[in-house]
C-alpha positions as CSV (number, residue, x, y, z in Angstrom):
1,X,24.1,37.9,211.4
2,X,28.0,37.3,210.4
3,X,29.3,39.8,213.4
4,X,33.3,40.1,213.1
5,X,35.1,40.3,216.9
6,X,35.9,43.3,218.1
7,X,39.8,42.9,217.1
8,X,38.6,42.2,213.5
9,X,36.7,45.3,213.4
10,X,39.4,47.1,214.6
11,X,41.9,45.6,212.1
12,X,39.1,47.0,209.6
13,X,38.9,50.3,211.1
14,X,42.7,50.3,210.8
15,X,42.8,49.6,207.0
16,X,40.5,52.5,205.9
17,X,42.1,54.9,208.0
18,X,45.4,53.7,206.5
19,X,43.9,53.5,203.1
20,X,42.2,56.9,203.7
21,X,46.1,58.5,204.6
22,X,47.8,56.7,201.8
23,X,45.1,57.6,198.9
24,X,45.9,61.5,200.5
25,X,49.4,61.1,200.0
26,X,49.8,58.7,196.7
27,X,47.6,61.2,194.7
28,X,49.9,64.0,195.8
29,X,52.7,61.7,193.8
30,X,54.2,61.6,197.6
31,X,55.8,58.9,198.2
32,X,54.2,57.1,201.0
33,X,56.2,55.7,203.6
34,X,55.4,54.2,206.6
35,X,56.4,56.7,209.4
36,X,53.8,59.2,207.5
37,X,50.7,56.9,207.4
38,X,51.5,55.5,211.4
39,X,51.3,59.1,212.9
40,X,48.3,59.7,210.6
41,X,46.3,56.5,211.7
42,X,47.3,56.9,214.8
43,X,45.9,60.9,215.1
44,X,42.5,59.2,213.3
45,X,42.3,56.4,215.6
46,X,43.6,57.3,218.7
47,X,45.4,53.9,219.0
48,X,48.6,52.5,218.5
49,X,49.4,51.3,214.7
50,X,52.6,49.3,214.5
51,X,54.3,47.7,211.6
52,X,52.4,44.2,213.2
53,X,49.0,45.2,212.3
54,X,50.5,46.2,208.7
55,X,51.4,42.7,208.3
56,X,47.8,41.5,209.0
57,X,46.3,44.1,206.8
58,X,48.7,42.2,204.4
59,X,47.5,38.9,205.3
60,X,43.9,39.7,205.3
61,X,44.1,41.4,202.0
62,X,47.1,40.3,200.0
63,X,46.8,42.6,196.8
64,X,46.2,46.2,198.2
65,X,49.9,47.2,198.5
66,X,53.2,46.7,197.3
67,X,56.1,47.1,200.0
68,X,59.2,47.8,199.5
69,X,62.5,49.2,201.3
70,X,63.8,52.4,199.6
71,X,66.3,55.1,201.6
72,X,67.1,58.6,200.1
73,X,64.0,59.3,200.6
74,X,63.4,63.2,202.2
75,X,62.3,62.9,205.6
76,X,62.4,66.4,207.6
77,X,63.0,63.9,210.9
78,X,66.3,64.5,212.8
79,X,65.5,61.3,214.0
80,X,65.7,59.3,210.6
81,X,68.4,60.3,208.2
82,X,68.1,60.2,204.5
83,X,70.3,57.3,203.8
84,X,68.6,55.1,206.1
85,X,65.9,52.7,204.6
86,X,62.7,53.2,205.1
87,X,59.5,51.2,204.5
88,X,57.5,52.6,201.4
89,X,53.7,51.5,201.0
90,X,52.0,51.7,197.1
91,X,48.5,51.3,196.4
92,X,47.7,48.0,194.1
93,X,45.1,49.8,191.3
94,X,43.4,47.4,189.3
95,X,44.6,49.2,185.5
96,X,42.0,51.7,183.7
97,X,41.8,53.2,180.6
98,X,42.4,57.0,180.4
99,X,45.4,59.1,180.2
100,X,46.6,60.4,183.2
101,X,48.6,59.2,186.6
102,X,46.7,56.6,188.6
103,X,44.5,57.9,191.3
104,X,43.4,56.0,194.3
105,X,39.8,57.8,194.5
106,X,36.8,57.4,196.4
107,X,35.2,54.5,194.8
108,X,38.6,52.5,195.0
109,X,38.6,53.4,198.6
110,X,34.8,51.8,199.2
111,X,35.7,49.2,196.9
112,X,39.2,48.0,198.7
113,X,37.2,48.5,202.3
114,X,34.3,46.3,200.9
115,X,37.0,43.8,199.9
116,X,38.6,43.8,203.3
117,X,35.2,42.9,204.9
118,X,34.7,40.2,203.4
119,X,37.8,38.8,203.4
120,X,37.5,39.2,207.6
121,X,34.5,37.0,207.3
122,X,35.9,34.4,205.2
123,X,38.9,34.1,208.0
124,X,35.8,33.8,210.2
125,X,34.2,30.9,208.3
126,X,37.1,28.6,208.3
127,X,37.3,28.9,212.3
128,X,33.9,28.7,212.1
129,X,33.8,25.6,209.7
130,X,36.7,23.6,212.3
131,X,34.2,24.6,215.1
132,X,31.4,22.7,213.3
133,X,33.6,19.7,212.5
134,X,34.4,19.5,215.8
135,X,30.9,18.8,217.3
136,X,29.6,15.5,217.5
137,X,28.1,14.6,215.3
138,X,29.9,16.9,213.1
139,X,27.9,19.8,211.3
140,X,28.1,20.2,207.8
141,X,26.6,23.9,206.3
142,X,27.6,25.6,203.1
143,X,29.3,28.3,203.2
144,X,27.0,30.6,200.9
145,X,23.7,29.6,202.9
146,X,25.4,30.7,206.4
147,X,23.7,33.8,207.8
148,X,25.0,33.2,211.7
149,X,27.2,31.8,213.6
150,X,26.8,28.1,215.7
151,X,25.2,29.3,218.9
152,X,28.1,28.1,221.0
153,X,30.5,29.3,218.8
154,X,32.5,32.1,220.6
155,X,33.3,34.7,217.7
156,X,35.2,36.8,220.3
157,X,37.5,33.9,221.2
158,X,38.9,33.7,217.1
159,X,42.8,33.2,216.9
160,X,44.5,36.8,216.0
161,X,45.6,37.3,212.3
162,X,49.0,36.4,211.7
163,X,50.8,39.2,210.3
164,X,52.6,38.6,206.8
165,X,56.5,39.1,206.7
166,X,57.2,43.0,205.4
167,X,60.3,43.6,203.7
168,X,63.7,44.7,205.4
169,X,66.2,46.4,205.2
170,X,68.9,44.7,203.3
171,X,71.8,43.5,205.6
172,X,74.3,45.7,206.4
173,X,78.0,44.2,208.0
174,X,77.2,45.3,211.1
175,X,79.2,44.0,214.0
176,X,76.4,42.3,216.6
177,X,78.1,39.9,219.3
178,X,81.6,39.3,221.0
179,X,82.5,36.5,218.3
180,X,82.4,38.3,215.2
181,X,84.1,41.6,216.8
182,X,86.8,38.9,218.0
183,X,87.1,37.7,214.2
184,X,87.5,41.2,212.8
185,X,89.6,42.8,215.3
186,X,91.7,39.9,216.1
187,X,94.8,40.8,214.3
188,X,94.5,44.3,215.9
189,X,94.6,43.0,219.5
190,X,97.1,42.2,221.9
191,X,96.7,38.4,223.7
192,X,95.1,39.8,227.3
193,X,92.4,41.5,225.2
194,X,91.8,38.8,222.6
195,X,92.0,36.4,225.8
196,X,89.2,38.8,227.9
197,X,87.0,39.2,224.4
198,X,87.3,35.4,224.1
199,X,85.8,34.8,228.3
200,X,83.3,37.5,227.3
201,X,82.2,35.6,224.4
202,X,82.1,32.3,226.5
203,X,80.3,33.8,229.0
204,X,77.3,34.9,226.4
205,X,76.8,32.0,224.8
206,X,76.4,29.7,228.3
207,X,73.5,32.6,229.3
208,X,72.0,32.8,226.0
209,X,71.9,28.9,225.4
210,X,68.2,27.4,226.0
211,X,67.4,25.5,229.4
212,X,67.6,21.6,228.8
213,X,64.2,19.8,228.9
214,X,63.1,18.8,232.3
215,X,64.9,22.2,233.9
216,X,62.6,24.7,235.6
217,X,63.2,27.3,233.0
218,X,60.9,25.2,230.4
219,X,57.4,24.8,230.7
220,X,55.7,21.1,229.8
221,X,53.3,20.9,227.2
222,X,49.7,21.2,228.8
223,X,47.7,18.2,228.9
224,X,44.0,18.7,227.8
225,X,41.8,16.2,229.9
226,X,39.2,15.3,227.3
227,X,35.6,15.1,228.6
228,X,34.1,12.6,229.1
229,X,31.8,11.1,226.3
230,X,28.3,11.0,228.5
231,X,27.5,12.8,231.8
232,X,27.1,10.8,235.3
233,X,23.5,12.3,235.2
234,X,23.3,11.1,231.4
235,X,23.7,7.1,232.9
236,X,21.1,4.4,232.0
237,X,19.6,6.5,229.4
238,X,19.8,4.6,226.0
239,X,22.1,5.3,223.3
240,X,20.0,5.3,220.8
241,X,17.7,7.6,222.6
242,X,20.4,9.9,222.9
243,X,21.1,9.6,219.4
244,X,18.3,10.8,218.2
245,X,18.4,13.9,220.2
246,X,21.7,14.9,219.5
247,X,20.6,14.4,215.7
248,X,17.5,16.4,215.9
249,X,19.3,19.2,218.0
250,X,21.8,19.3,215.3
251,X,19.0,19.4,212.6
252,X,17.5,22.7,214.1
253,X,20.7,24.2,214.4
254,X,21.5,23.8,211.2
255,X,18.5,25.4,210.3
256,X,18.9,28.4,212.1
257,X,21.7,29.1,211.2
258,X,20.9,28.4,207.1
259,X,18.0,30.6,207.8
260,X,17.1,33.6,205.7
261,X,16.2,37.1,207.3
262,X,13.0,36.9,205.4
263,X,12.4,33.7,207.8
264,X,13.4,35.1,210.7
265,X,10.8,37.8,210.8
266,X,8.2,35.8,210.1
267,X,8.9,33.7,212.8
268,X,9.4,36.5,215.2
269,X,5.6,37.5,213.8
270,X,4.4,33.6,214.4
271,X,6.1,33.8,218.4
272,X,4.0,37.0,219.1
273,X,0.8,35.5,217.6
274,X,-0.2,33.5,220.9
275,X,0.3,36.4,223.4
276,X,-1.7,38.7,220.6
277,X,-4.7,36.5,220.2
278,X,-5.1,36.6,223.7
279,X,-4.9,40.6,223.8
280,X,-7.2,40.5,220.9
281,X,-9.7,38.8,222.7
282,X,-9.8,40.4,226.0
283,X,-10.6,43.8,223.4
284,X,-13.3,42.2,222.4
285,X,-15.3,41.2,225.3
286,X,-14.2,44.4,227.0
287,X,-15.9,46.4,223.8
288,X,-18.8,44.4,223.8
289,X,-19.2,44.5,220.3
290,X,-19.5,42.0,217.2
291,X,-17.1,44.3,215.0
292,X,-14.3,46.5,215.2
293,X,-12.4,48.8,213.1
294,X,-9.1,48.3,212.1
295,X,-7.5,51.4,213.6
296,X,-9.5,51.2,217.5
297,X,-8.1,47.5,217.6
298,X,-4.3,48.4,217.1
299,X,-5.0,51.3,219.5
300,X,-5.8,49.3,222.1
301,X,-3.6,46.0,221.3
302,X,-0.4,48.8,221.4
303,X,-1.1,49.5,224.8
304,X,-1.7,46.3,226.2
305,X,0.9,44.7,224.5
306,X,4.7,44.2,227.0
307,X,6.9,46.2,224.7
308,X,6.6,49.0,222.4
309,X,5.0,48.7,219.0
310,X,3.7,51.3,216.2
311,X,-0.1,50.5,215.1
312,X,1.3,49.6,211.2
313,X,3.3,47.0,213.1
314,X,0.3,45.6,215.0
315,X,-2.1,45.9,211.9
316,X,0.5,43.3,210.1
317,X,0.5,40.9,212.9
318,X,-3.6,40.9,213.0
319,X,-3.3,40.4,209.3
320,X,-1.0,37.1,209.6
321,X,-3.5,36.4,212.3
322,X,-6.4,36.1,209.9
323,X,-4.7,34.3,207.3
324,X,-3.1,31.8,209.7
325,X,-7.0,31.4,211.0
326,X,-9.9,32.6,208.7
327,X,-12.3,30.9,211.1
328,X,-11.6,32.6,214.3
329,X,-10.5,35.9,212.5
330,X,-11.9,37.9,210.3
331,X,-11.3,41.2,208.2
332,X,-14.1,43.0,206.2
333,X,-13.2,45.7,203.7
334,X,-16.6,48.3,204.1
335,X,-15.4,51.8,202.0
336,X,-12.7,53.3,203.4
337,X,-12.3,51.4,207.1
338,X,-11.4,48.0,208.3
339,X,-13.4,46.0,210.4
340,X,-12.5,42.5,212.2
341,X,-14.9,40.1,213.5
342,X,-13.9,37.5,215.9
343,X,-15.4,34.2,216.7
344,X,-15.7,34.6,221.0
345,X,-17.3,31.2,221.4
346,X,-14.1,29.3,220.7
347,X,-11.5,28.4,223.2
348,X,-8.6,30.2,223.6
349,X,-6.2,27.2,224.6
350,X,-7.4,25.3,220.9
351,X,-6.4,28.7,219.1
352,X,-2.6,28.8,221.0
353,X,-2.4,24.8,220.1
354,X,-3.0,25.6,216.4
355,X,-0.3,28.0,216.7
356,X,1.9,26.5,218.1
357,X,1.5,23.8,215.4
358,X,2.0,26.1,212.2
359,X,5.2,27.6,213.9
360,X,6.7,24.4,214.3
361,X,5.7,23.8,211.2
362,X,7.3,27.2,209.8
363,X,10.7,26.3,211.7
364,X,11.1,22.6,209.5
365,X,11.4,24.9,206.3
């Protein structure tokens, strides 16, 4: 299916335990800020939650919250004083009828985490639609019929989310470098100060100034050798040929990956079929018998069979089996039981050929 990477499901992990702590607090008219809900994601979690992964919660999902940058707000923190700012998160509520103050309750919540999902997948698909225009020949596949990913496309290897710029503080006159305490305090200073503030600032500037190109301190831009366009092992093979391939390689991968669950398992049933009929067969000479009943057949199928199967499992494969070929295969209602006859005089080797056929068959739809 559409599996997210692991930092994607992390980021989605992140937003309902956040959304989880600010629905607590929003319908205790608390207002939220963001101190509260990192401590409480970060108890939930056990990870670190920084104002970073807010702005990707905001980029992924632009309409949950509104930010803003309030102060005199109570903190009970030594460490943050009242009239500092402080970044305050609201829930976005689509409006409802009803009297009463908006609450953000659990349907929201599954709602808004839903939401999230799929917006994570949609960032996906556009990666995922570059990677595909990207491959030569380019692959074209709409975006509703898409039920996995391009075998070769990493999902784990997905650029990370760039966060969304949060609101700040508003900017206080706040004295930062040697120049702009010179300019304030130069009336207050006698000339071998203002002379030793003026080499300080100097000084600052030359280290802080960026290296000139060329100078060790600057990397060069990597240069990405392109591959070549054919292999040395590739050489006196026909273009055309080659053509052809790539264009029929692309054609099943389109396919699969346009392909509906429903079509899946029924090819899954078709690539057992070979390995079955030959199972089915050896039961039958070992029994010695022209006819036998449903239930002793899927007994004895389970435990030949390589891995693990229930006997409901095997009784749909033998069905397939008989539809796919009446001739060789048959099933006979008698009152309560089942019982299959099987044709022993045919060769085994035609039977796997026809199979083989009607899956290839299956796999062009």
């Amino acid at each position: 299916g559409l599996t997210l990477p692991y930092k994607y499901k992390v980021l989605a992990e992140m937003f309902r335990s956040m959304d989880t702590i600010v629905g607590m607090l929003f319908n205790r008219s608390e207002t939220v800020t963001f101190a509260k809900v990192k401590q409480g994601v970060q108890d939930m979690m056990r990870k670190r939650f920084e104002e970073r992964n807010v702005g990707q919660i905001k980029t992924v999902y632009p309409a949950s919250y509104r930010f803003r940058q309030e102060r005199n707000i109570p903190t009970f923190n030594d460490s943050v004083k009242r009239s500092d700012y402080q970044l305050t998160i609201e829930p976005v509520l689509e409006q409802e009828g009803g009297e009463g103050a908006a609450q953000l309750s659990a349907s929201h919540l599954l709602q808004r985490r839903r939401t999230f999902g799929r917006n994570l997948v949609n960032l996906v698909k556009e990666h995922h639609k570059v990677f595909l225009a990207s491959l030569s020949p380019p692959l074209v596949v709409p975006e509703d019929q898409l039920t996995r990913w391009h075998p070769r496309f990493n999902v784990d290897e997905v650029p990370d989310i760039i966060p969304a710029e949060l609101p700040t503080p508003p900017h206080t006159d706040k004295v930062t470098t040697a120049q702009e305490m010179l300019a304030r305090a130069r009336t207050m200073l006698t000339p071998k100060m203002e002379k030793a503030l003026a080499n300080l600032a100097l000084k600052t500037a030359n280290n802080s100034s960026p290296p000139k190109p060329g100078s060790p301190g600057l990397s060069s831009p990597l240069k990405l050798a392109s591959p070549s366009s054919s292999p040395s092992a590739l050489k006196g093979v026909s273009q055309a040929l080659l053509e052809r391939i790539r264009a029929k390689e692309t054609q099943k991968l389109q396919a699969r990956m346009t392909r509906r669950p429903q079509q899946e398992e029924r090819l899954l049933v078709l690539s057992r079929l070979p390995e079955l009929a030959r199972i089915l067969r050896s039961v039958f000479v070992a029994e010695k018998k022209p006819a036998l009943t449903m239930e002793v057949t899927c007994a004895r199928m389970v435990s030949s069979y390589r891995s693990s199967m229930l006997p409901g499992e095997m009784e749909k494969h033998l069905q397939v089996l008989s539809e796919l070929l009446p001739d060789w295969l048959s099933l006979h209602r008698i009152r309560t039981d089942t019982y299959l006859r099987l044709d022993k005089s045919v060769d085994l080797g035609h039977i796997s050929e026809r199979l083989a056929r009607i899956t290839q068959e299956e796999e062009k739809l």
